[in-house]
Legacy VTK file of the C-alpha trace (Angstrom):
# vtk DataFile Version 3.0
C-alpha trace
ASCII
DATASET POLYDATA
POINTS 471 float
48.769 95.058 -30.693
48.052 91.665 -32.331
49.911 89.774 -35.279
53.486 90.173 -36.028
55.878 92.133 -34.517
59.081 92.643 -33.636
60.812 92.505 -29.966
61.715 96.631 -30.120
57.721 97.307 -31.257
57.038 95.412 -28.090
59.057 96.600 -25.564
57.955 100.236 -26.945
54.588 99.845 -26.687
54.935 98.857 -23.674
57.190 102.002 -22.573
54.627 104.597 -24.292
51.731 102.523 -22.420
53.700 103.223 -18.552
53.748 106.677 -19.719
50.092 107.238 -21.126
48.204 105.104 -18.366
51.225 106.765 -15.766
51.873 103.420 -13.951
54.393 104.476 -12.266
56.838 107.577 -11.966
60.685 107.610 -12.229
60.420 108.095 -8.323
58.196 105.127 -7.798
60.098 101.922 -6.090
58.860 98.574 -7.879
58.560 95.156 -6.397
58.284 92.672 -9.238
56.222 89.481 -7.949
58.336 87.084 -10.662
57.834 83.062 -10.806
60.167 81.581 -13.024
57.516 81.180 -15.928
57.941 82.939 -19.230
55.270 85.992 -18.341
56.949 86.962 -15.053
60.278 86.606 -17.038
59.202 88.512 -19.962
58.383 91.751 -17.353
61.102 91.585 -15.744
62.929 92.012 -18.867
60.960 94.847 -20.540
61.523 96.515 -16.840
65.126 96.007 -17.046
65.235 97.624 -20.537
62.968 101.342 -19.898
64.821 104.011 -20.966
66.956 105.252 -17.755
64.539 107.692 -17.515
61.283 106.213 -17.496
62.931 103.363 -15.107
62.600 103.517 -11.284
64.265 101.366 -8.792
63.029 97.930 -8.473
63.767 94.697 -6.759
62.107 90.625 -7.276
59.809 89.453 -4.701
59.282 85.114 -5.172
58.027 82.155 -3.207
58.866 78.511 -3.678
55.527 77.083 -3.094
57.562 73.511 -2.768
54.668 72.310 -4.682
57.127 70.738 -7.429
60.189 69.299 -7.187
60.969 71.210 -10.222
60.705 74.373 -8.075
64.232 73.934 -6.419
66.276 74.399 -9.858
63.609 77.338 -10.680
64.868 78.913 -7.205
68.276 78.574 -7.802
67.884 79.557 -11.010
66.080 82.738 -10.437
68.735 83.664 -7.665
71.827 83.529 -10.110
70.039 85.635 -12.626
69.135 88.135 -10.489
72.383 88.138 -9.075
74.292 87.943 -12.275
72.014 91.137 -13.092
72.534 92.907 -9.924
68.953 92.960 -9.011
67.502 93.042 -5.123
66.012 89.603 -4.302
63.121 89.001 -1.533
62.176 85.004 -0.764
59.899 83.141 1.253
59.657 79.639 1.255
56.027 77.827 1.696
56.635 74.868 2.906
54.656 71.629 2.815
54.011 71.197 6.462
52.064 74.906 5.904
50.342 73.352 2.891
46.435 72.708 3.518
44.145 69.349 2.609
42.226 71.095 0.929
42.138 74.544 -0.945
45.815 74.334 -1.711
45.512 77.479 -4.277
43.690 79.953 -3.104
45.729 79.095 0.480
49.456 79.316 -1.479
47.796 82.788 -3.179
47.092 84.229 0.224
50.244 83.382 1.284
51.790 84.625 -1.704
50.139 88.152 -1.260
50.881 88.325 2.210
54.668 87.901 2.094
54.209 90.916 -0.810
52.467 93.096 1.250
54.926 92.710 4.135
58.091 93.268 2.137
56.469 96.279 0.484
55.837 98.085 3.896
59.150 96.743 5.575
61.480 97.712 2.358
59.432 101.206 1.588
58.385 99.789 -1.751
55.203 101.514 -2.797
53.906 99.678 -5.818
53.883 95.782 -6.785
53.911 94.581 -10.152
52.611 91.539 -11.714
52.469 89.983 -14.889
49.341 88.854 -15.565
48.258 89.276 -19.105
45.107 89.746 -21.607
44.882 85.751 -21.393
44.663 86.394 -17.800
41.790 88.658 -17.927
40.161 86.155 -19.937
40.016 83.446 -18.021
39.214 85.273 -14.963
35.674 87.382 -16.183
34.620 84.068 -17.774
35.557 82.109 -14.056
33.608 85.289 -12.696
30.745 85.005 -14.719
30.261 81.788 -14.403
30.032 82.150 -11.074
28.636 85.692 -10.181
26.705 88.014 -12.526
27.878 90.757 -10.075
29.414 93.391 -11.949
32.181 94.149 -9.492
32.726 90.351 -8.866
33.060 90.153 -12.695
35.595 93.484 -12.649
38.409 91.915 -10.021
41.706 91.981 -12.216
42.042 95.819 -13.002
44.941 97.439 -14.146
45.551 99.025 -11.017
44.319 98.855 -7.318
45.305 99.671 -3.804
47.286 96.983 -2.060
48.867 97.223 0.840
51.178 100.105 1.329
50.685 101.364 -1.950
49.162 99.947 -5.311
49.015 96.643 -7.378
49.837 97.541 -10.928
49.581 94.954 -14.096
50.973 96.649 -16.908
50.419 93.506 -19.289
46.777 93.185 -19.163
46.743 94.660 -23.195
48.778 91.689 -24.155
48.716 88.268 -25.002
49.859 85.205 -23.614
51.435 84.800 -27.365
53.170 88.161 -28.005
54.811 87.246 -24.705
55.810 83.893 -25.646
56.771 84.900 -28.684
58.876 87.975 -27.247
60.621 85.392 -24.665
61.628 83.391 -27.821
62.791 86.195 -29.622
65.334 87.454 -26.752
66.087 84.101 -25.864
64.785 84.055 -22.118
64.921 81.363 -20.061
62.085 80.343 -18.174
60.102 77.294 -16.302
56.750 75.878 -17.279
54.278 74.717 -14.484
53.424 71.242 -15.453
50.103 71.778 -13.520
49.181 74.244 -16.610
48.864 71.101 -18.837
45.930 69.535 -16.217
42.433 69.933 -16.647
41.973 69.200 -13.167
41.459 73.195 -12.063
38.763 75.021 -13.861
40.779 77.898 -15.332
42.735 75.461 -17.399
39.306 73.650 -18.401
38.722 77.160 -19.996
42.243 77.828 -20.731
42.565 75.023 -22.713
38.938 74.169 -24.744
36.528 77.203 -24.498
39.104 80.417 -24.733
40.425 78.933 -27.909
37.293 78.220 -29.046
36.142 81.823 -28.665
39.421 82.723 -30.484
38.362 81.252 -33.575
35.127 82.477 -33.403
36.703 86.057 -32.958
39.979 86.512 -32.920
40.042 89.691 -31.569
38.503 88.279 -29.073
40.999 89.314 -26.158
40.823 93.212 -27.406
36.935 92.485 -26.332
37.702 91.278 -23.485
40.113 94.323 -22.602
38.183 96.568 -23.590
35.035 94.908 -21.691
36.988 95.428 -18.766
37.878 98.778 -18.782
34.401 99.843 -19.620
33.028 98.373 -16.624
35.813 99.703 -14.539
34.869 102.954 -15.868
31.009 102.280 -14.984
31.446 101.370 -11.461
34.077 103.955 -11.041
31.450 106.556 -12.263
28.826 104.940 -10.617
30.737 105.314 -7.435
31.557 108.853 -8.043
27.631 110.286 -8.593
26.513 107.972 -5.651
25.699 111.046 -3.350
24.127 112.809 -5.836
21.651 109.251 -6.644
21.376 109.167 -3.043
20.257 112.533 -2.521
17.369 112.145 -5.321
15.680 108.753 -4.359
16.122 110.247 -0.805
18.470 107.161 0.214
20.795 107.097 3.675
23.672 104.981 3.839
25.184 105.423 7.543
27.932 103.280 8.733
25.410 100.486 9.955
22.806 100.464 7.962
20.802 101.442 4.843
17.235 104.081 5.041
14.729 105.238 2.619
10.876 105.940 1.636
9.109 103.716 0.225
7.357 106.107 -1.911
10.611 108.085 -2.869
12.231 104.949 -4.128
8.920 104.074 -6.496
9.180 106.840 -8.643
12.760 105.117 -10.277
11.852 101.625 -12.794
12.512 98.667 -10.416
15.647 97.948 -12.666
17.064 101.257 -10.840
15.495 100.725 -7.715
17.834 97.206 -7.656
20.863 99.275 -8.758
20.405 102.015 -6.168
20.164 99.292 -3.502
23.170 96.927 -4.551
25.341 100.643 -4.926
24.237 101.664 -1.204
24.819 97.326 -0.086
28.288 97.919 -1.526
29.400 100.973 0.288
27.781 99.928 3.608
28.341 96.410 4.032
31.754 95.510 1.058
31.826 92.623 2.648
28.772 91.447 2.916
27.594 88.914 -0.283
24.116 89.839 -1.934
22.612 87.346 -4.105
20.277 88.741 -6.837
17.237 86.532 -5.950
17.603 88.737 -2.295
17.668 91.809 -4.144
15.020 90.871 -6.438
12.682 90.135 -3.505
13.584 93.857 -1.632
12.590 95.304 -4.787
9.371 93.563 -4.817
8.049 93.997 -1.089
8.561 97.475 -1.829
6.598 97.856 -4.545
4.147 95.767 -2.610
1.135 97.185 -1.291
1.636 94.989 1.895
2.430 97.361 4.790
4.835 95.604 6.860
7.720 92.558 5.803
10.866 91.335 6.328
13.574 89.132 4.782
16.614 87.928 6.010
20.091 88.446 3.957
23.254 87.414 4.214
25.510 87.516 7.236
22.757 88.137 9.779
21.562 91.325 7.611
17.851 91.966 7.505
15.300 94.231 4.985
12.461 95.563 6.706
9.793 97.964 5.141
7.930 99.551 8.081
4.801 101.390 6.075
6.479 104.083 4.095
9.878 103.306 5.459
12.864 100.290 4.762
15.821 99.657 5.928
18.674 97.018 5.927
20.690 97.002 9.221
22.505 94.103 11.361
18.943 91.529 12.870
19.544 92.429 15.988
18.053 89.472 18.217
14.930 90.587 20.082
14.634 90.628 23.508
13.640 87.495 24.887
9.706 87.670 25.331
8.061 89.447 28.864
5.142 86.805 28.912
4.685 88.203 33.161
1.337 89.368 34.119
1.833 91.720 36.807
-0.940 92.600 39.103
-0.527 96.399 40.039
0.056 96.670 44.135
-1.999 100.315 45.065
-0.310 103.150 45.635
3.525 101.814 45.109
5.799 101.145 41.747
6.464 97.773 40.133
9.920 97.763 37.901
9.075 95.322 34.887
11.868 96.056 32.763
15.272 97.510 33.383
14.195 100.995 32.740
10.722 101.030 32.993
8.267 100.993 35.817
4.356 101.344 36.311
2.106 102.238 38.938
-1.638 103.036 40.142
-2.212 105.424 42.706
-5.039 107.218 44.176
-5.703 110.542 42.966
-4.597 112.075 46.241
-1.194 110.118 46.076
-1.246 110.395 42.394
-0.393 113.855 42.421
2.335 113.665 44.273
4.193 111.448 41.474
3.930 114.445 39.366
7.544 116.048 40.677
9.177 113.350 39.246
10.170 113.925 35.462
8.853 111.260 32.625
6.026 110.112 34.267
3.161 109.836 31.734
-0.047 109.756 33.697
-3.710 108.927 32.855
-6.418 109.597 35.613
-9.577 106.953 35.392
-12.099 106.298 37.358
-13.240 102.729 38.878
-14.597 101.185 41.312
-13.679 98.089 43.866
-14.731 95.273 41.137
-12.565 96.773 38.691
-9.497 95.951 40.743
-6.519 94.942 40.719
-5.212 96.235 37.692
-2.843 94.198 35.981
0.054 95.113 33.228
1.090 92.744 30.516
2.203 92.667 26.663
0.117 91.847 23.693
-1.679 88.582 23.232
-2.844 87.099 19.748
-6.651 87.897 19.995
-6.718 90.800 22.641
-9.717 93.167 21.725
-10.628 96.542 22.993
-14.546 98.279 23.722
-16.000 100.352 21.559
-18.358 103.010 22.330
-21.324 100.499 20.415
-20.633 97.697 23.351
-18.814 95.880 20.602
-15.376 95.183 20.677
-12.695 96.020 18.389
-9.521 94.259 17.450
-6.408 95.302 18.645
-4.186 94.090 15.684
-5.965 96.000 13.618
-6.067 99.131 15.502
-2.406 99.034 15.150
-2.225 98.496 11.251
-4.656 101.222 10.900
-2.067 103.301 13.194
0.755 102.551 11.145
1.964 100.946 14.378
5.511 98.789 13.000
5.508 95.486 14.510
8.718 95.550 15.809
6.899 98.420 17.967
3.721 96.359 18.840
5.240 94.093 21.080
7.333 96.403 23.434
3.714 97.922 24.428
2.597 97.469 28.128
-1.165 97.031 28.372
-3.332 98.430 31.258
-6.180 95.798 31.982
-9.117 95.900 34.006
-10.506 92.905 34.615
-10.572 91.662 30.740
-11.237 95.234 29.555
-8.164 97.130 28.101
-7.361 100.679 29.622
-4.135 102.343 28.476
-1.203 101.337 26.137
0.991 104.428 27.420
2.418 106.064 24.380
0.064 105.248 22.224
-3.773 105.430 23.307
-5.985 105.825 26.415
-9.532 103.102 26.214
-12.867 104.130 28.291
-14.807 101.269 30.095
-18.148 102.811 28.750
-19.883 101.507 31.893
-22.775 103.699 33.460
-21.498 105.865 36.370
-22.068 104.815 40.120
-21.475 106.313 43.505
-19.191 103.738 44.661
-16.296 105.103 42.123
-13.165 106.258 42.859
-10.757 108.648 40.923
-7.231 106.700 40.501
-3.856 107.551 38.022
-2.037 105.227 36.331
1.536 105.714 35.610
3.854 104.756 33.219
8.081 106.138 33.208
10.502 105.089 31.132
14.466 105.736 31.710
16.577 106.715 29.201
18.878 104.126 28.064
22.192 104.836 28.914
24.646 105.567 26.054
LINES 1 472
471 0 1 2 3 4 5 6 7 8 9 10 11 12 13 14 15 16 17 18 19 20 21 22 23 24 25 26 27 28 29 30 31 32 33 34 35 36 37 38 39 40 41 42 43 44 45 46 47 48 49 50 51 52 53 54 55 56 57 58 59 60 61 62 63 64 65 66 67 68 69 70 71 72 73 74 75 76 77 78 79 80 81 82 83 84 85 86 87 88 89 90 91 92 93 94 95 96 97 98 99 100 101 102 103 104 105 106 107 108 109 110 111 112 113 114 115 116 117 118 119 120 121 122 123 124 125 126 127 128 129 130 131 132 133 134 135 136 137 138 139 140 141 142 143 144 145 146 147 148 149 150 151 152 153 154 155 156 157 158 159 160 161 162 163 164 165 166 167 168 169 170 171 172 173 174 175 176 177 178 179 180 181 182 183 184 185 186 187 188 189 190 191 192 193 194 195 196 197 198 199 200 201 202 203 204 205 206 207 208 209 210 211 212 213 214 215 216 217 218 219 220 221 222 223 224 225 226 227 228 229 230 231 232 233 234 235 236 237 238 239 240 241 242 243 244 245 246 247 248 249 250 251 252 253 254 255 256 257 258 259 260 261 262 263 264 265 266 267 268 269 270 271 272 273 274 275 276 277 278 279 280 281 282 283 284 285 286 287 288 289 290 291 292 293 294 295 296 297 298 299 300 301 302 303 304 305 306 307 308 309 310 311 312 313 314 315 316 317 318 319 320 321 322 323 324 325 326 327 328 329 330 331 332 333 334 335 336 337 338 339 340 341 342 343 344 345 346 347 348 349 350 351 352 353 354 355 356 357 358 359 360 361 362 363 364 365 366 367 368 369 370 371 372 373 374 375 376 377 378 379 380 381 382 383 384 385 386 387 388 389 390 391 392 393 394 395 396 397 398 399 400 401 402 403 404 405 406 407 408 409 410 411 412 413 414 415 416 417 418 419 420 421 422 423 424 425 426 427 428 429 430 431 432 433 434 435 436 437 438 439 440 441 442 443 444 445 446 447 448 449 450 451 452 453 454 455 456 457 458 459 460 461 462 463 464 465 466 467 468 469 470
């Protein structure tokens, strides 16, 4: 609805627009957030004038931000109106001992917003209006853009949203701040103009005042653009939230309520443009709060196409990525437990405890058996002889090597990458040692000393249990 018009074109417009977009009901009850400035004014007016039937109870919410000392005579003003008009009036007053150093707007907005919210659940009003308009809109995707290319950060002033209680509705957002202006001037409303609008100190003038109009004249249906922008992307990440299961299901993705799962493989049969999408949808619905920068999501996408086995990368707010062979995921980075560097020399024929749940042992065959009643217990019989004791447990060391049949001796790193062995995994192993030859990693493998028999050796069990942690 741009160019000329007429004040009754306006205000039906608006009335057919309630109904088609259904706003609100006759039964809804409406809090009107109203300043004192001509958009707030001109809402409460076309409000005051629906059609009885089409209009449902509604009261003025306000706060003097005491930011002006203009904003006194726009309080009292606002209070004789509304009384003159027999209209229910909610105030708060934020006052300049509550006022910040810093960060004086987005503090007086929270404020703002919080007093709404409370007078909406206290007075059983369900949805709160406000009158931002297509200038609005304008300003805020460009502000959004310029500092996100998020989508959703981009799509934050919708027509409608949940807030508190109930909803958030801004039935204005298809009009300009000019049909308003000019609409206040043709019914002869009084209103107050911020004289903070006329800085160029905050950045949404900067574009309210030299690029928007700038864009106008390049386009001047440049705000039905914008609008229509808008809605479209509402639309797409509405949609896109909607057939999120079924994306799920096919690139065989689990979003729990802690973390993120998937194969590798599964996920590189989708174009690594999808691959990012699928993985910013799933960051959105397990961690909304939780900021993702593209570079972060760029580099997921990349170690997973990698043929590198094993990486990680840290995110944002002590998240972590971590592709395990064929596996990723993106949990909370859990801090490891600090290291075990003990070597523990393995008394025979009695358990050592060397971690809260587990516990390890050598015994003689005899006395061996005899550990078999108790449940858990993995056990390993070996034979060796007096020079191959004592036994000693301990966890990996960079450079420890195993025997191979050949008298050669193998890595062990590389045993575990050819074992698929994560390296998370790799360092909760207890090694068996004889002497400086490995033995047993319970769990995973069993090793052979490969020396020639003798007469002088003796049949012993090693034993390894492990508790169950308790839930």
């Amino acid at each position: 609805m741009e160019g000329d018009y007429d004040v009754i074109d306006l205000q039906n417009h608006f009335e057919q627009h309630i109904q088609q977009e259904r706003l609100w009901t006759r039964t809804d009850r409406l809090l009107l957030a109203v300043s004192g400035g001509v958009d707030s004014m001109v809402l409460l007016d076309l409000v005051r004038h629906l059609p009885t039937p089409q209009r449902p109870k509604f009261a003025v919410v306000y706060v003097d931000h005491h930011l002006r000392a203009q904003s006194v005579l726009e309080t009292e003003y606002l209070s004789d109106y509304l009384q003159q008009h027999q209209i229910r009036f909610f105030k708060a007053d934020w006052l300049p001992e509550m006022h910040p150093k810093s960060g004086v707007e987005n503090a007086a907005r929270q404020f703002r917003y919080q007093f709404f919210a409370e007078v909406m659940q206290q007075q059983h009003y369900n949805i709160l209006v406000t009158a931002h308009h297509s200038d609005d809109l304008a300003e805020t995707v460009l502000m959004n853009l310029t500092r996100s290319g998020e989508l959703s950060a981009i799509n934050s002033l919708k027509s409608q949203r949940i807030f508190a209680s109930g909803r958030l509705v801004r039935p204005l957002l298809g009009y300009t701040k000019q049909m308003l202006a000019t609409y206040a001037q043709k019914r002869a409303l009084h209103f107050f103009e911020d004289e903070t609008n006329a800085s160029d100190q905050y950045f949404r003038n900067r574009l309210r005042h030299h690029v928007i109009p700038q864009l106008k004249s390049e386009n001047p249906r440049f705000n039905q653009h914008i609008n229509q922008f808008n809605e479209d992307l509402t639309d797409v990440l509405a949609l896109q939230k909607t057939f999120a299961p079924v994306l799920f299901e096919r690139a065989q993705i689990k979003v729990t309520a802690g973390a993120i799962t998937g194969k590798v493989q599964k996920l590189q049969t989708f174009a690594p443009g999808i691959q990012k999408q699928l993985l910013r949808l799933a960051w959105q619905i397990c961690f909304p709060e939780a900021g993702l920068k593209q570079s972060q999501l760029q580099e997921m996408v990349a170690l997973i196409d990698q043929v590198r086995p094993q990486a990680t990368l840290n995110l944002a707010d002590q998240l972590i990525f971590r592709k395990v062979y064929d596996h990723y995921l993106i949990k909370k980075n859990q801090s490891q437990v600090p290291r075990n560097d003990a070597v523990i020399a393995l008394k025979l024929n009695r358990w050592h405890q060397i971690s809260a749940t587990e516990r390890v042992g050598v015994f003689a065959s005899n006395q061996g058996q005899m550990q078999r009643s108790q449940s858990g217990i993995i056990m390993r019989p070996i034979e060796l002889t007096g020079a191959d004791l004592p036994i000693v447990v301990r966890h990996r060391l960079p450079g420890d090597k195993y025997l191979l049949a050949n008298g050669h001796h193998g890595k062990l790193k590389k045993l575990f990458i050819d074992a698929h062995v994560p390296q998370s995994q790799r360092q909760g192993f207890w090694l068996f040692w004889s002497q400086k030859q490995l033995l047993w990693i319970p769990n995973f493998r069993t090793f052979q000393l490969f020396r020639s028999s003798g007469t002088d050796k003796m049949k012993f069990i090693l034993c390894y249990q492990q508790k169950p942690k308790e839930k």
